[in-house]
C-alpha positions as CSV (number, residue, x, y, z in Angstrom):
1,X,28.5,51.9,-3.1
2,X,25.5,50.7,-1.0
3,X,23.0,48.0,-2.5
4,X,19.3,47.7,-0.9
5,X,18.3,45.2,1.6
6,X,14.8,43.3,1.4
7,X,12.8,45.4,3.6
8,X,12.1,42.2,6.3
9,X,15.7,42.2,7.5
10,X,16.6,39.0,9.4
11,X,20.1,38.1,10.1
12,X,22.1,35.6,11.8
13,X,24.9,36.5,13.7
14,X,27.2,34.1,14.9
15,X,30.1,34.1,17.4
16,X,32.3,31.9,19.9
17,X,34.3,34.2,22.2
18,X,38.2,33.9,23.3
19,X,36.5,31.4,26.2
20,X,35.0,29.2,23.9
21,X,32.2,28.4,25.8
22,X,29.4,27.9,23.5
23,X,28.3,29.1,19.8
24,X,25.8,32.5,20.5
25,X,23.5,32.8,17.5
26,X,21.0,35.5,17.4
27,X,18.4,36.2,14.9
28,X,18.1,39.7,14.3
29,X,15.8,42.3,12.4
30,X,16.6,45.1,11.5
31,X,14.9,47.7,9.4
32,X,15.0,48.3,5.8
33,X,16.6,51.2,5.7
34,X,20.5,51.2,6.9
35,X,20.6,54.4,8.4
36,X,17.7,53.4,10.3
37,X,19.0,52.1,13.8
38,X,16.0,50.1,15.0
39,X,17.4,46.4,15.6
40,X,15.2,43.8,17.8
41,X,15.9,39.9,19.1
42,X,13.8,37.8,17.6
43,X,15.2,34.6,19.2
44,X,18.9,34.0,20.7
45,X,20.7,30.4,21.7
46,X,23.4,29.5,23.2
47,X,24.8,26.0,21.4
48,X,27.5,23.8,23.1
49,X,30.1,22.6,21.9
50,X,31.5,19.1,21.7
51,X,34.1,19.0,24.7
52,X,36.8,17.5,23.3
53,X,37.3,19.8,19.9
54,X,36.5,22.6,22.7
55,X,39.3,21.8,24.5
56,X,41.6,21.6,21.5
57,X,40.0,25.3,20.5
58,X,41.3,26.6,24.0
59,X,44.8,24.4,23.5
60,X,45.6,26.3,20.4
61,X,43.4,30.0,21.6
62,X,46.3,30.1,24.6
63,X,49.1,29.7,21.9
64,X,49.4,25.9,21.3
65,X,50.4,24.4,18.0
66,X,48.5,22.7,15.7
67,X,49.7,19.2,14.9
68,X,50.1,20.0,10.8
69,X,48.1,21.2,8.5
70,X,45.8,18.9,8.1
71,X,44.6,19.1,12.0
72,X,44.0,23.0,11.1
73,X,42.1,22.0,7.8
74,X,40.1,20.1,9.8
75,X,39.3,21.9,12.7
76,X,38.4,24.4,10.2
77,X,35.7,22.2,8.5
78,X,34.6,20.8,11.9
79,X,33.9,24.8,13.4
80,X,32.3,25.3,10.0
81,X,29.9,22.2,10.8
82,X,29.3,23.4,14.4
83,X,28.8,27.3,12.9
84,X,26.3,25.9,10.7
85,X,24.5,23.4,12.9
86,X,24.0,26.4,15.7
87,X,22.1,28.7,12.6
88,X,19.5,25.4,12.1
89,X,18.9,25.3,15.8
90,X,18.3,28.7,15.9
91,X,15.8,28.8,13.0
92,X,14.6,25.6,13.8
93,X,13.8,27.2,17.6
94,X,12.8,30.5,16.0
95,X,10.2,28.5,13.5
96,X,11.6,30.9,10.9
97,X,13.0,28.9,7.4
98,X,16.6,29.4,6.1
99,X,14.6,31.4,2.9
100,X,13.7,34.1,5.1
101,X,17.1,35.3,6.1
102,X,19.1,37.8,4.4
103,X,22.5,36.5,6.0
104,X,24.6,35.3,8.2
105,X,27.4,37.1,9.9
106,X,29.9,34.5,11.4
107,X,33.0,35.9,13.5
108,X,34.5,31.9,13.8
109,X,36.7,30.6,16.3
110,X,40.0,32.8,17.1
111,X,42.5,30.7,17.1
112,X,45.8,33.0,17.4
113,X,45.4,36.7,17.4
114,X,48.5,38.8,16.6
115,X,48.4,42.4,15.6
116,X,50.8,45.0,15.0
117,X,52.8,45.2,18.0
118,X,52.6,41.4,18.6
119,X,53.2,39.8,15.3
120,X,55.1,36.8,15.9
121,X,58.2,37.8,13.6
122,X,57.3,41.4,14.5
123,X,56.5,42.6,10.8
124,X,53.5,40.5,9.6
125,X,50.4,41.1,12.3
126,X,47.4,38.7,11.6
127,X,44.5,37.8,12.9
128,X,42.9,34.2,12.5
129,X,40.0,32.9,13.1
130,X,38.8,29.2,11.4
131,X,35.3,28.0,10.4
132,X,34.3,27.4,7.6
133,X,31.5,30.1,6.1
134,X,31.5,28.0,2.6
135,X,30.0,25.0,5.1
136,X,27.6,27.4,6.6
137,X,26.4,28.9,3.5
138,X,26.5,25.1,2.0
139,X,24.2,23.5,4.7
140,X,22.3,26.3,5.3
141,X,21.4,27.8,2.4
142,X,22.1,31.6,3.1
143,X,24.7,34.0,2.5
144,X,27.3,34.3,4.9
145,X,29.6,36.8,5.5
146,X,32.4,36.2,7.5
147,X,36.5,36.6,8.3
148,X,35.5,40.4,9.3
149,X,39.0,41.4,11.5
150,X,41.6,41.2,8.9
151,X,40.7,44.1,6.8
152,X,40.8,45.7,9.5
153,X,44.6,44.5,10.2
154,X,45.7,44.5,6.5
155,X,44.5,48.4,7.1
156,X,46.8,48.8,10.0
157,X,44.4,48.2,12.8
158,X,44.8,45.5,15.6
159,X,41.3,43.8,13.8
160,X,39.5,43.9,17.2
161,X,36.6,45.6,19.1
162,X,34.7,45.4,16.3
163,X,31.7,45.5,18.3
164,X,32.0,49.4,19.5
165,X,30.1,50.3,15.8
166,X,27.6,48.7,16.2
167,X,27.5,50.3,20.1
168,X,27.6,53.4,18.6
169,X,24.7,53.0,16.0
170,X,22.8,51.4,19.5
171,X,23.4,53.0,22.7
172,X,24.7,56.2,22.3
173,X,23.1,59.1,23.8
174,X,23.6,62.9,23.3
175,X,22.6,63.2,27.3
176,X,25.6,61.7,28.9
177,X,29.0,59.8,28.7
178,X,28.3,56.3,28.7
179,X,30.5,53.7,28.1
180,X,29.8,49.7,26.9
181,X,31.8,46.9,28.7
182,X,31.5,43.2,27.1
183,X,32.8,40.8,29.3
184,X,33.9,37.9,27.0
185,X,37.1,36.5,27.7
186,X,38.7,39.2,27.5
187,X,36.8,43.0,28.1
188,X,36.7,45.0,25.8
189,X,35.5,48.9,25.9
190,X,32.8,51.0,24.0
191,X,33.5,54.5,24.7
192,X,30.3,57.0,23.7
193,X,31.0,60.4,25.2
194,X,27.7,62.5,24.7
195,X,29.9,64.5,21.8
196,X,32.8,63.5,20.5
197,X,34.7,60.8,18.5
198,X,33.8,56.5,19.5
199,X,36.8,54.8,20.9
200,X,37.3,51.3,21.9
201,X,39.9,48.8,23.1
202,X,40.8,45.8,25.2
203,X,41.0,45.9,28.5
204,X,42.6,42.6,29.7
205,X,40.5,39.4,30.9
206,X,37.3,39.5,31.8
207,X,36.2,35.7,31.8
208,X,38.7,33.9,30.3
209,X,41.5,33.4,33.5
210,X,39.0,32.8,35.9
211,X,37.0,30.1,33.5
212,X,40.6,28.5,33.3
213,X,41.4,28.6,36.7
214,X,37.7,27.2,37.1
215,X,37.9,24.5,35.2
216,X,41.3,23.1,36.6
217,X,40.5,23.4,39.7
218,X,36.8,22.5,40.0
219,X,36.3,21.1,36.6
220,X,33.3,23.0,35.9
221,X,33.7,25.7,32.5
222,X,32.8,28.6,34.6
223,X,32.4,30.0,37.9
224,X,28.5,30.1,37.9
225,X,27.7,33.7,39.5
226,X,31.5,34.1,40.9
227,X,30.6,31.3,43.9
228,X,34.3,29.6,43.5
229,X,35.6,32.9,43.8
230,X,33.5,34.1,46.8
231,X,34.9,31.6,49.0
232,X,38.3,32.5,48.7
233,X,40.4,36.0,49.7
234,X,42.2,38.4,47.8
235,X,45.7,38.2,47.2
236,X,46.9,41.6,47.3
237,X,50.5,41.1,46.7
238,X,49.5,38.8,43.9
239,X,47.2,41.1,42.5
240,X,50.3,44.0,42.4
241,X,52.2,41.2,40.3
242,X,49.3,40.7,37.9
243,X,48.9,44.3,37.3
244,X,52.1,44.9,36.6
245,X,52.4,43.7,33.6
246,X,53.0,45.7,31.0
247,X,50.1,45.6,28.8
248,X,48.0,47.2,31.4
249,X,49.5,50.1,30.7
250,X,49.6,50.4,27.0
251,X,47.9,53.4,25.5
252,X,45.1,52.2,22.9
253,X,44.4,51.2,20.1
254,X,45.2,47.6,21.6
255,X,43.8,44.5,21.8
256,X,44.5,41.0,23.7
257,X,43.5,37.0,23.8
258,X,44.5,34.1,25.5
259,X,47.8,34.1,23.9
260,X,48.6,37.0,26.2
261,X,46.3,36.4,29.2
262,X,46.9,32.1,30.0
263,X,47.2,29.9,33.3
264,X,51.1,30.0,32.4
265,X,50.8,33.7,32.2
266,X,49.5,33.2,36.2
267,X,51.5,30.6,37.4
268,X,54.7,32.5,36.6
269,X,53.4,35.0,39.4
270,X,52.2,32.6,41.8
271,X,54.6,33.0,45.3
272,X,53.8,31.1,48.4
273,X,51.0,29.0,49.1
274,X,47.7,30.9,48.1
275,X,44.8,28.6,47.8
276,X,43.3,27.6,44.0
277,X,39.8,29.8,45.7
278,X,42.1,32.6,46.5
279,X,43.6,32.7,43.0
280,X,40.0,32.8,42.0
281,X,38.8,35.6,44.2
282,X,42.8,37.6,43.1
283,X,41.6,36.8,39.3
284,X,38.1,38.3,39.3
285,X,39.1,41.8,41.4
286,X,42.1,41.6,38.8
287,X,39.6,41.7,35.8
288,X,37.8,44.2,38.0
289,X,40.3,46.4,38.8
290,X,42.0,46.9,35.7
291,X,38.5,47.2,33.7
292,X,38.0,50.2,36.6
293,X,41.9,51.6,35.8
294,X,41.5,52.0,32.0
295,X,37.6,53.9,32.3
296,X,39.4,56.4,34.9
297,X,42.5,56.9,32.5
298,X,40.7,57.4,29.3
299,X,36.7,58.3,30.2
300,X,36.8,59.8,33.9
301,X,33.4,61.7,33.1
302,X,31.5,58.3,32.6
303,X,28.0,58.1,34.5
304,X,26.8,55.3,33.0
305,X,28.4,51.9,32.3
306,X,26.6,49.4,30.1
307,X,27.7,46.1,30.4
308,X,26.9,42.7,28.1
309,X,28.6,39.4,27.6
310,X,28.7,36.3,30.0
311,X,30.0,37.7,32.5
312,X,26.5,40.5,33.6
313,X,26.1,37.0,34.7
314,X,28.7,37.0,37.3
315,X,26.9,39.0,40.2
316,X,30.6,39.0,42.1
317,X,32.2,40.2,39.5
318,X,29.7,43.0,38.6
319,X,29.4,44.2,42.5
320,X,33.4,44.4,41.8
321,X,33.3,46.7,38.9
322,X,30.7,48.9,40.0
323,X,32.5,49.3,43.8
324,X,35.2,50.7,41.9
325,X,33.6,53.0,39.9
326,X,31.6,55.0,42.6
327,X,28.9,57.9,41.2
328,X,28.9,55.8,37.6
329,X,25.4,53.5,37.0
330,X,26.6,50.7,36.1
331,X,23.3,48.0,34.6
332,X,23.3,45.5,31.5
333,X,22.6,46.3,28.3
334,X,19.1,44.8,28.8
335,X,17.6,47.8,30.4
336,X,18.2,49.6,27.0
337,X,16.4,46.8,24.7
338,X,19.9,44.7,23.7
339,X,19.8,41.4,25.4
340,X,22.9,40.8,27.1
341,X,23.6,37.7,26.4
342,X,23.7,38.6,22.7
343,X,24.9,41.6,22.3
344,X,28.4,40.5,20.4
345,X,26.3,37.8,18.1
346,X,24.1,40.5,17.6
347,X,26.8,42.4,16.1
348,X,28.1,40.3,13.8
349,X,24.6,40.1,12.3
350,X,24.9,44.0,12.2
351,X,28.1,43.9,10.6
352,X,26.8,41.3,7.9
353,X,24.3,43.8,7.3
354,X,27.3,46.4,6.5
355,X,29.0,44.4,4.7
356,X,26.0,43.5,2.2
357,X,25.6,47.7,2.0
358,X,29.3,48.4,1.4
359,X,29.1,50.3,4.4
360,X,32.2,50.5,6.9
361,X,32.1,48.0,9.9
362,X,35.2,49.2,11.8
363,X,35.7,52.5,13.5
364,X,39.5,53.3,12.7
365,X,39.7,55.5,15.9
366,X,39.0,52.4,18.1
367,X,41.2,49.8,15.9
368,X,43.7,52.1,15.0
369,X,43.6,51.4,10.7
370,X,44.0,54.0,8.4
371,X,40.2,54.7,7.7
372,X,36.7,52.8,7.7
373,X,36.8,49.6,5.7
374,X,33.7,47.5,4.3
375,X,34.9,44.1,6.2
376,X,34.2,40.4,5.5
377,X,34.0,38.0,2.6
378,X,30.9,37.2,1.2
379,X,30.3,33.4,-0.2
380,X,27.0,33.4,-1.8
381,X,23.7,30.9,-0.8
């Protein structure tokens, strides 16, 4: 059953990606109706966070353990805080007050992602992701609507993209196949041929091994327009051992994280004597190549690639992608009125907005669950 929305339609949508490198939040309007598909940036930011629970966000994202439970109760309360404190920033920056939004969407902080086919006792798949939206709601005064992936998994589906609905309602066109990239920490896929059913799926790591690699090597959280990685040559028998692995070749639905895609994961393939800026160069034509591999296997008739997420940013790894994929445009998201920086917080407003309608938020196709769920828990202003 859908419910009506006030007719000014701002949301919040919240996220912190696989690299952890800052809190998006986007403020969002939409229009009344929720069929109707017009959606504008009224103001985006990008908040840091504190380095040292960062650090133990990454620890745990690449398959650390928590100390006990009460570390994970409260890094959970401290995410919450740091969910909430980006939303006043934002409507602080935005000069709009808490009263005027409808909701916020928060995705959280994954923390261990396992769906079916990597559950870690290979029957229960989960998805986790902390940060507490009772906090957010609490300091902020809004409804929030979060924990959106594991309907989605409790349905059968790997709980992730979610984003390629919201890419759908957005970008599609009935003039040619296009296709959405996000570069996050991991890439991810938006397939829209110009007829045809939406599909979706990881394609490996985008930003996350080369942030790592990054930030051992030069301390710095990420290679600022792929400059570390410029200096250095490519690896090719090192780049054969990373592609090997078997995940590449996978057939969706499937989905990834740093528990899969690590410096451990890297290391055990390191032979010889390669320098830390030829690992860097080897990483980003890895995340190239393979983002290249899986549009050939599964959307050869692509001519135009739309790509978002931190890495549009990265001009190396962009010239990458779009030399492998000859005859197909490849420009950011921007050029079609999303802001590529916050495309993926502008989802999650989106699929607040769902949620709120008891409309579906997942497309069961790209996830692979056994239909279209309404997603997310609401907890009330």
């Amino acid at each position: 059953m859908t419910t009506s929305l006030p007719a000014d339609g701002l949301f919040v949508g919240l996220i912190s990606g696989t690299s952890a490198d800052g809190i998006d939040a986007a403020l969002v309007r939409f229009g009344a109706d929720v069929s109707d598909t017009g959606c504008r940036l009224v103001h985006g930011v990008v908040v840091p966070w504190d380095p040292a629970l960062r650090a133990r966000l990454v620890a745990l994202g690449q398959g650390g353990d928590a100390r006990g439970l009460d570390e994970l109760g409260t890094l959970d309360a401290q995410v919450g805080e740091a969910f909430a404190a980006a939303t006043q920033v934002l409507l602080a920056e935005a000069g709009v007050d808490a009263t005027g939004v409808v909701a916020v969407g928060s995705h959280g902080q994954t923390v261990r992602h396992r769906p079916a086919g990597a559950a870690s006792d290979g029957v229960h798949p989960f998805s986790w992701q902390i940060g507490d939206a009772n906090i957010i709601a609490e300091r902020c005064g809004i409804t929030t609507v979060a924990d959106f992936r594991r309907r989605d998994v409790a349905a059968g589906g790997q709980g992730a993209p979610l984003v390629p609905a919201f890419h759908a309602a957005m970008l599609h066109s009935d003039a040619e196949d296009r296709a959405v990239l996000n570069l996050g920490g991991i890439g991810n896929f938006t397939l829209l041929p110009r007829s045809g059913d939406v599909r979706g799926f990881d394609t490996g790591p985008a930003n996350a091994l080369l942030d790592a690699w990054c930030l051992r090597h030069r301390g710095e959280a990420f290679d600022r327009d792929g400059m570390f990685a410029a200096t250095g040559r490519v690896d090719d028998a090192l780049l054969a051992r990373l592609r090997s692995d078997p995940w590449f070749a996978l057939p969706p639905p499937k989905s990834s994280g740093r528990e899969q895609f690590h410096l451990d994961w890297v290391e055990a393939r390191l032979e010889g004597a390669a320098t830390p800026a030829d690992v860097q160069a080897t990483l980003l034509e890895l995340s190239a190549a393979t983002i290249a591999d899986a549009l050939h296997a599964h959307q050869p008739t692509t001519t135009r690639l739309l790509t978002c997420g931190g890495g549009v940013r990265n001009s190396q790894l962009i010239a990458r992608i779009a030399a492998r994929l000859p005859g197909c445009i490849v420009e950011p998201t921007d050029v079609h009125g999303l802001d590529a920086d916050f495309v993926e917080a502008m989802a999650f407003a989106w699929l607040a907005r769902q949620t709120l309608a008891g409309l579906p938020g997942n497309v069961a196709a790209v996830t692979g669950a056994r239909g279209p769920r309404v997603l997310g828990a609401i907890y009330p202003a």
